[in-house]
Structures are given as C-alpha cells and as structure tokens.
TORKEFI-705315 format. One line per field, with one value per residue: residue number from 1; residue in three letters; x, y, z of N, C-alpha, C in turn. Coordinates in nm, 4 decimals. Each point is the difference from the previous one (the first is absolute). Layout:
# TORKEFI-705315
pos c(NUM|...)
code c(ALA|...)
n_c1 c(X|...)
n_c2 c(Y|...)
n_c3 c(Z|...)
ca_c1 c(X|...)
ca_c2 c(Y|...)
ca_c3 c(Z|...)
c_c1 c(X|...)
c_c2 c(Y|...)
c_c3 c(Z|...)
This chain:
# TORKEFI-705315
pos c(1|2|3|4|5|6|7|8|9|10|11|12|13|14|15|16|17|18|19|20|21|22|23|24|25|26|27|28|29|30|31|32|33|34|35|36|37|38|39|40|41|42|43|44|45|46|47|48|49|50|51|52|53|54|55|56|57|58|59|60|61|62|63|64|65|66|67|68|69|70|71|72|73)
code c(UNK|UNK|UNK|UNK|UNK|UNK|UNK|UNK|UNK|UNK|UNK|UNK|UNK|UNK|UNK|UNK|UNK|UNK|UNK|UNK|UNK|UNK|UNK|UNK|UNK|UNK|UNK|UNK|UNK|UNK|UNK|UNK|UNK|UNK|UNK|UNK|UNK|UNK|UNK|UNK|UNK|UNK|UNK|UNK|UNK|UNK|UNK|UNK|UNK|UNK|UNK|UNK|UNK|UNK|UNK|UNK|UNK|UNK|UNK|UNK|UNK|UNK|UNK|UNK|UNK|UNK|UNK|UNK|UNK|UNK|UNK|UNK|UNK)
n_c1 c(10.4297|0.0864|0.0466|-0.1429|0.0093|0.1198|-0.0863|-0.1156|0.0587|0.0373|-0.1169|-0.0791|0.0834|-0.0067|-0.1046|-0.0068|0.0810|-0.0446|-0.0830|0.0384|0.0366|-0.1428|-0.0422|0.1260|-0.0318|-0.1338|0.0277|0.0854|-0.0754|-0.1157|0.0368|0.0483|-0.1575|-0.0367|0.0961|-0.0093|-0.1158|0.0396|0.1494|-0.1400|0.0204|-0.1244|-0.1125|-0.1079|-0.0811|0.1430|-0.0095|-0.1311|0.0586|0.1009|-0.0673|-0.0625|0.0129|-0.1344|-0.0084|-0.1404|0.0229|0.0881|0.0033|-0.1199|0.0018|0.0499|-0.0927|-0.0464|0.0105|-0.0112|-0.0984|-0.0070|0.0735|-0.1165|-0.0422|0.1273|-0.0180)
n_c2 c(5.8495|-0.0591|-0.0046|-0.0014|-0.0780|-0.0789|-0.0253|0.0070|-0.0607|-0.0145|0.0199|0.0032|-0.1123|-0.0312|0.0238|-0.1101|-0.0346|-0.0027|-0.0762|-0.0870|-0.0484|-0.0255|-0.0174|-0.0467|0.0078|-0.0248|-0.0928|-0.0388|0.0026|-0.0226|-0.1193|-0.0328|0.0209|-0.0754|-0.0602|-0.0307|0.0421|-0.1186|-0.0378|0.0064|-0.1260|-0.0380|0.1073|-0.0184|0.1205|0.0585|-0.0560|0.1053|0.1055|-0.0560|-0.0176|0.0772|0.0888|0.0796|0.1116|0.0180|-0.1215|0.1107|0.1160|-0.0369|-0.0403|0.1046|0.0355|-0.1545|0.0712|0.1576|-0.0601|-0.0880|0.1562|0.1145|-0.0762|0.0006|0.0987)
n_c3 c(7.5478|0.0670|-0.1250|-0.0274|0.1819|-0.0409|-0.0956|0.1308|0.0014|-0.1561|-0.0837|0.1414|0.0009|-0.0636|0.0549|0.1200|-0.0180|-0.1091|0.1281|0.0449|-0.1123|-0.0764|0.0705|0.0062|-0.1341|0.0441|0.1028|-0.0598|-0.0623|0.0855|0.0138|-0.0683|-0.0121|0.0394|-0.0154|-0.1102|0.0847|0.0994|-0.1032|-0.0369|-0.0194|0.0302|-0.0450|0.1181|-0.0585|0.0267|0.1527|0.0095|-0.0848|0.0093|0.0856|-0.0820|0.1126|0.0891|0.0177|0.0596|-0.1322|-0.0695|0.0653|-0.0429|-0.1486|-0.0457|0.0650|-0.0766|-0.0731|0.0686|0.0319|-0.0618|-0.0434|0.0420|-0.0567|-0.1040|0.0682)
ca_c1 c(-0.0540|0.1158|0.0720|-0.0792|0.0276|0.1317|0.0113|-0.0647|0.0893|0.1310|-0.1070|0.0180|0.1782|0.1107|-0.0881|0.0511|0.1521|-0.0184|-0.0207|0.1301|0.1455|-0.0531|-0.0342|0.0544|0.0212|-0.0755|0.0257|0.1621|-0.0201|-0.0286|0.1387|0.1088|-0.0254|-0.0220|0.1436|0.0332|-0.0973|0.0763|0.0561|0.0328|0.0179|-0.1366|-0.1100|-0.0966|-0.0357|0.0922|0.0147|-0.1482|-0.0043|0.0609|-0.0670|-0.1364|-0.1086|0.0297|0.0878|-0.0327|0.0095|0.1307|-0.0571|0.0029|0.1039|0.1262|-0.0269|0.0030|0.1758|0.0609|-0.0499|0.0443|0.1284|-0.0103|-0.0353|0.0876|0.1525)
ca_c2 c(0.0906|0.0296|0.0304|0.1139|0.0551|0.0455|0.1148|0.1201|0.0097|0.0386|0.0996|0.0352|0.0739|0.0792|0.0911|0.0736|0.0086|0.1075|0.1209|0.0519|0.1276|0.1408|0.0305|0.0084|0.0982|0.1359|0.0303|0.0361|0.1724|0.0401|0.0560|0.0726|0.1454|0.0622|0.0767|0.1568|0.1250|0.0028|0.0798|0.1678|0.0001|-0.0035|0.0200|-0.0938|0.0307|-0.0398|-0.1306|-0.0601|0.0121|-0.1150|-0.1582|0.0639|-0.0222|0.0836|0.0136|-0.0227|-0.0812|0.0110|0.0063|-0.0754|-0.0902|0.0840|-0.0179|-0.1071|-0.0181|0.0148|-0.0831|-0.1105|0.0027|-0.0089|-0.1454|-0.0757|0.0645)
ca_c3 c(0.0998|0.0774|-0.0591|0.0321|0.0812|0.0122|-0.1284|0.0656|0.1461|-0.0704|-0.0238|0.0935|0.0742|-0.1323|-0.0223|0.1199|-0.0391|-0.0641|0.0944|0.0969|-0.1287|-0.0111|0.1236|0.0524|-0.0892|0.0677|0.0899|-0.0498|-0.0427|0.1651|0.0855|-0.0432|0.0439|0.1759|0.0101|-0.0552|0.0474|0.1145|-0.0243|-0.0547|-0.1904|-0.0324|0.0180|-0.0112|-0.0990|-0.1522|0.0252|-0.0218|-0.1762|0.0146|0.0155|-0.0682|0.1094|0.0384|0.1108|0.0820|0.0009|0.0638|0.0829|0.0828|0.0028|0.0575|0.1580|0.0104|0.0019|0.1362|0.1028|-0.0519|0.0143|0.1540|0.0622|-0.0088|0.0887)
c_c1 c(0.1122|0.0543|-0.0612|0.0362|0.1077|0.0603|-0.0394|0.0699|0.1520|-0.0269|0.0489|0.0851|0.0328|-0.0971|0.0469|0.1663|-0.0334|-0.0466|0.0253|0.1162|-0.0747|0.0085|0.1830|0.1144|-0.0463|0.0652|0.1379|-0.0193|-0.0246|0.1176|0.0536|-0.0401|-0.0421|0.1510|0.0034|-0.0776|0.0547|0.0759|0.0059|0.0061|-0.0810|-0.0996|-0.0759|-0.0640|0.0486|0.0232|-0.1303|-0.0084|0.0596|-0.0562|-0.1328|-0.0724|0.0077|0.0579|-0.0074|-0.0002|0.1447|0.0397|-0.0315|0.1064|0.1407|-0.0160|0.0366|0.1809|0.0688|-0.0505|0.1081|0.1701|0.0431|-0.0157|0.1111|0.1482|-0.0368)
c_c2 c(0.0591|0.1063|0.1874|0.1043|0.0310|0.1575|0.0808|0.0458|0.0637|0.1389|0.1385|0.0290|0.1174|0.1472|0.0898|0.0423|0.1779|0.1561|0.0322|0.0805|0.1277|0.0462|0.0157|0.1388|0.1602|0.0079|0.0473|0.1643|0.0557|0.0596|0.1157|0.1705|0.0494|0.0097|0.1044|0.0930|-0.0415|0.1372|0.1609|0.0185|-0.0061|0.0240|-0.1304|0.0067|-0.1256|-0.1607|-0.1041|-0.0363|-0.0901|-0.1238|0.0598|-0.0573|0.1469|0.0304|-0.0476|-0.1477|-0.0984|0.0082|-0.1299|-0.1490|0.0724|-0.0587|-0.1027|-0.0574|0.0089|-0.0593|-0.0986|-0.0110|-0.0118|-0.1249|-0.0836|0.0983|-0.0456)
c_c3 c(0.0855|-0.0966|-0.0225|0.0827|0.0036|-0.0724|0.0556|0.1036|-0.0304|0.0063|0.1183|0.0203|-0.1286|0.0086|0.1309|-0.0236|-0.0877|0.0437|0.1076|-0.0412|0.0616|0.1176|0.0710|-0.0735|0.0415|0.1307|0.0148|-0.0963|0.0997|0.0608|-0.0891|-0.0540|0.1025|0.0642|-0.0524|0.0536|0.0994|0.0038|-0.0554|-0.1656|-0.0795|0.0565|0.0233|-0.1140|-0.1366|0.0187|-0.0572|-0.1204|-0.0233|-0.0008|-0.0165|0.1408|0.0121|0.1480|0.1056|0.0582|0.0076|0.1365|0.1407|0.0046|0.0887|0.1502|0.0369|-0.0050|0.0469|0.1131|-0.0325|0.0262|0.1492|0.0931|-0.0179|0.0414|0.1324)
C-alpha cells in the first residue's frame, strides 16, 4: 500500500516539474517578444503569431510585463 502512494506521489512531482519547463519556457518567450515590440522590432501583431494567441491577448500579457518590469526598477 505505501508503496502505491509513493508511486503517486513520484507520479505528481515529475508531472508538476514538466510543467513548470512548460510554463517557464512560455514565460521566457514572453519576455523575449515583448522586448522586441518594447523596442520597435516587432509588431504586436507579429509577436501574437508567434505564441499562436491573438492580439488582443498578447496584448494583455504585454501589459502585464511592463507592470512587472515596472515593479522590479
């Protein structure tokens, strides 16, 4: 029985570990186009197509970024 739980519990972590990558993978693309429309080098547009969101949804992440940058100067 222990041995069940342990396996469920291996289970979990290795599942959470996997999505956090993911998740820290998106957020590291994040960055690194919302610099770029920071800068002038990319369309939001061309930034959305990118991570297949639309714009508007860009967008709001974009906002969130600069809050965020704003919160750590």
């Amino acid at each position: 029985m222990a041995s069940a739980i342990e396996r469920f519990k291996q289970e979990g972590r290795a599942e959470g570990k996997i999505e956090g990558k993911i998740e820290g993978k998106i957020e590291g693309k994040m960055e690194i186009l919302a610099s770029l429309v920071r800068e002038g080098i990319i369309s939001a547009a061309d930034a959305a197509k990118m991570l297949n969101v639309s714009e508007e949804e860009f967008m709001g992440q974009y906002q969130n970024f600069l809050t965020d940058e704003n919160k750590k100067q």
